[in-house]
KEVEXTI-682684 format. One record per atom (N, C-alpha, C, CB): x, y, z. Coordinates in steps of 0.02 Angstrom, whole numbers, padded with zeros to 5 digits, always signed. Glycine has a CB too. Layout:
<rs>
XYZ/...
</rs>
This chain:
<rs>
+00621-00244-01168/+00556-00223-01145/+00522-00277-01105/+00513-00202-01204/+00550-00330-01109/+00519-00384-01098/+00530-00396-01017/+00544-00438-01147/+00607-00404-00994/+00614-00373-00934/+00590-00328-00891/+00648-00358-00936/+00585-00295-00920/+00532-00216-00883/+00470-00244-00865/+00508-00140-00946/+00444-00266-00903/+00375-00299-00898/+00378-00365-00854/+00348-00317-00973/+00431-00413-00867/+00424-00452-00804/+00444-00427-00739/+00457-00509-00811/+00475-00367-00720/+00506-00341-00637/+00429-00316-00630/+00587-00263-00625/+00392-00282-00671/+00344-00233-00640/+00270-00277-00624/+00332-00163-00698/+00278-00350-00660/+00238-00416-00635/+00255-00442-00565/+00251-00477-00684/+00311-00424-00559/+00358-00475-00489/+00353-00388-00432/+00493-00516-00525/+00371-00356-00433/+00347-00295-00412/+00271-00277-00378/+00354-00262-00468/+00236-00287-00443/+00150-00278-00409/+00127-00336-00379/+00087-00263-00467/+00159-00402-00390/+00130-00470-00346/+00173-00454-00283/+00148-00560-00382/+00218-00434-00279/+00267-00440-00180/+00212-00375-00160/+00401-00404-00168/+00204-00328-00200/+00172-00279-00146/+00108-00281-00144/+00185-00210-00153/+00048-00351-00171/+00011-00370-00150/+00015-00415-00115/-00015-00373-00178/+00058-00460-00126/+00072-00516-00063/+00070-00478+00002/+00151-00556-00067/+00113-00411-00001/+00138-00372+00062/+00068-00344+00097/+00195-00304+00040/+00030-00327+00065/-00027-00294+00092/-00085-00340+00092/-00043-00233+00055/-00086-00405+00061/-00138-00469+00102/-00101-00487+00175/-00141-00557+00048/-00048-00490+00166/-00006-00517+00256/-00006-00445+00295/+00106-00553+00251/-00018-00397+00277/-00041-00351+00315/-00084-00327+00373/-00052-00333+00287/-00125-00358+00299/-00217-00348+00341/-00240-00410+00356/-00289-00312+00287/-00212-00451+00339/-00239-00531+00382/-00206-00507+00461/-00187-00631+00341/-00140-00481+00467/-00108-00469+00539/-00150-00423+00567/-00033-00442+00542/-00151-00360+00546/-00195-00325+00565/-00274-00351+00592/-00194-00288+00517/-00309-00386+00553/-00346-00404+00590/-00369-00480+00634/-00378-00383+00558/-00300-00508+00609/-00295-00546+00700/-00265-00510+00750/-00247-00615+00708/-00236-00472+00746/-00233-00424+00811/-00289-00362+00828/-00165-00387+00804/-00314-00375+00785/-00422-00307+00795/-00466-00366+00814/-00480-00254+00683/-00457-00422+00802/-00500-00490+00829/-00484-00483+00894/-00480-00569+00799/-00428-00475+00920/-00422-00497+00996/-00442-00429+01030/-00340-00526+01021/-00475-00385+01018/-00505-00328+01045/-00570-00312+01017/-00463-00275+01038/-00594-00333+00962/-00672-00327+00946/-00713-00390+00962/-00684-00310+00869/-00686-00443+00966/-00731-00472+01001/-00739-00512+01070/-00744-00500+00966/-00826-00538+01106/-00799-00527+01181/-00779-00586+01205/-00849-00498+01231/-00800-00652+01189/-00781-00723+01186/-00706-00734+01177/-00817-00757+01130/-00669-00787+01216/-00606-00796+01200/-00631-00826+01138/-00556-00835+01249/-00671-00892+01123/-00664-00933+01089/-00654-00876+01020/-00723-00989+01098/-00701-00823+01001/-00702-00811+00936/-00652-00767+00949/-00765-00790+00900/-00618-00742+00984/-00562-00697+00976/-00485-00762+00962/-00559-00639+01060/-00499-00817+00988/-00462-00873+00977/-00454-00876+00892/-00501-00938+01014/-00539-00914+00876/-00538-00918+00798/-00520-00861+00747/-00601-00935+00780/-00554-00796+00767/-00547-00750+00706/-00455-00735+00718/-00610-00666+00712/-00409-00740+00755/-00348-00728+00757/-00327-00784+00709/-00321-00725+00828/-00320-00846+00734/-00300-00885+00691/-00351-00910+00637/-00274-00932+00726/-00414-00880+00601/-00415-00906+00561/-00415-00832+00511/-00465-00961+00567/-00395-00776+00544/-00372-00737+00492/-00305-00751+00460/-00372-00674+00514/-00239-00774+00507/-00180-00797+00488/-00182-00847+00445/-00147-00813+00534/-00220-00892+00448/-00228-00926+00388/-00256-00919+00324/-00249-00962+00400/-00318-00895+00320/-00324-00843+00257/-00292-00816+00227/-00346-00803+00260/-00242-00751+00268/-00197-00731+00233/-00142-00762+00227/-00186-00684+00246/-00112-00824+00239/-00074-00859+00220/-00102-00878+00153/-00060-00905+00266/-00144-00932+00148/-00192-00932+00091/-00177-00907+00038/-00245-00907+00101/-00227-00846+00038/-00216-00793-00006/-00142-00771-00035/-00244-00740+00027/-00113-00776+00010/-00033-00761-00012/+00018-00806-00045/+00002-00746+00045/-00012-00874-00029/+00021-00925-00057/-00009-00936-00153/+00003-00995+00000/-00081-00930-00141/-00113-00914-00190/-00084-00871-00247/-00161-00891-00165/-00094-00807-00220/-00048-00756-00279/+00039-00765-00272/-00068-00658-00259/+00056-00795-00248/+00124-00830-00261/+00145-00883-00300/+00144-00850-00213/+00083-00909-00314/+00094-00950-00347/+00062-00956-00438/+00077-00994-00300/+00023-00891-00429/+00005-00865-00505/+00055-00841-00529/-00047-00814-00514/+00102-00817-00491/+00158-00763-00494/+00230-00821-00549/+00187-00735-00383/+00205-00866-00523/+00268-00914-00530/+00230-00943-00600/+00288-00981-00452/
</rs>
């Protein structure tokens, strides 16, 4: 039982990992069309990729 319970821990962390690197991509690519400045279409691209790197490294590493 114990197994079961650790795949379905390792399971729900990849398919949250999967859907923070999602929507961090997603919205560095909606940054470079919602806003009108290069500079902040510059920053919010890359500083959404980093966030969700972040975040992902984060719950990767609770995971472990």
């Amino acid at each position: 039982m114990d197994s079961v319970k650790s795949f379905l821990v390792k399971m729900t962390s990849h398919a949250l990992e999967g859907t923070i690197t999602f929507l961090s991509v997603l919205f560095a690519m909606g940054s470079l069309y919602w806003f009108e400045s290069g500079w902040l279409k510059f920053a919010g691209m890359v500083g959404s990729l980093i966030a969700g790197y972040v975040i992902t490294y984060w719950v990767a590493r609770m995971r472990d």
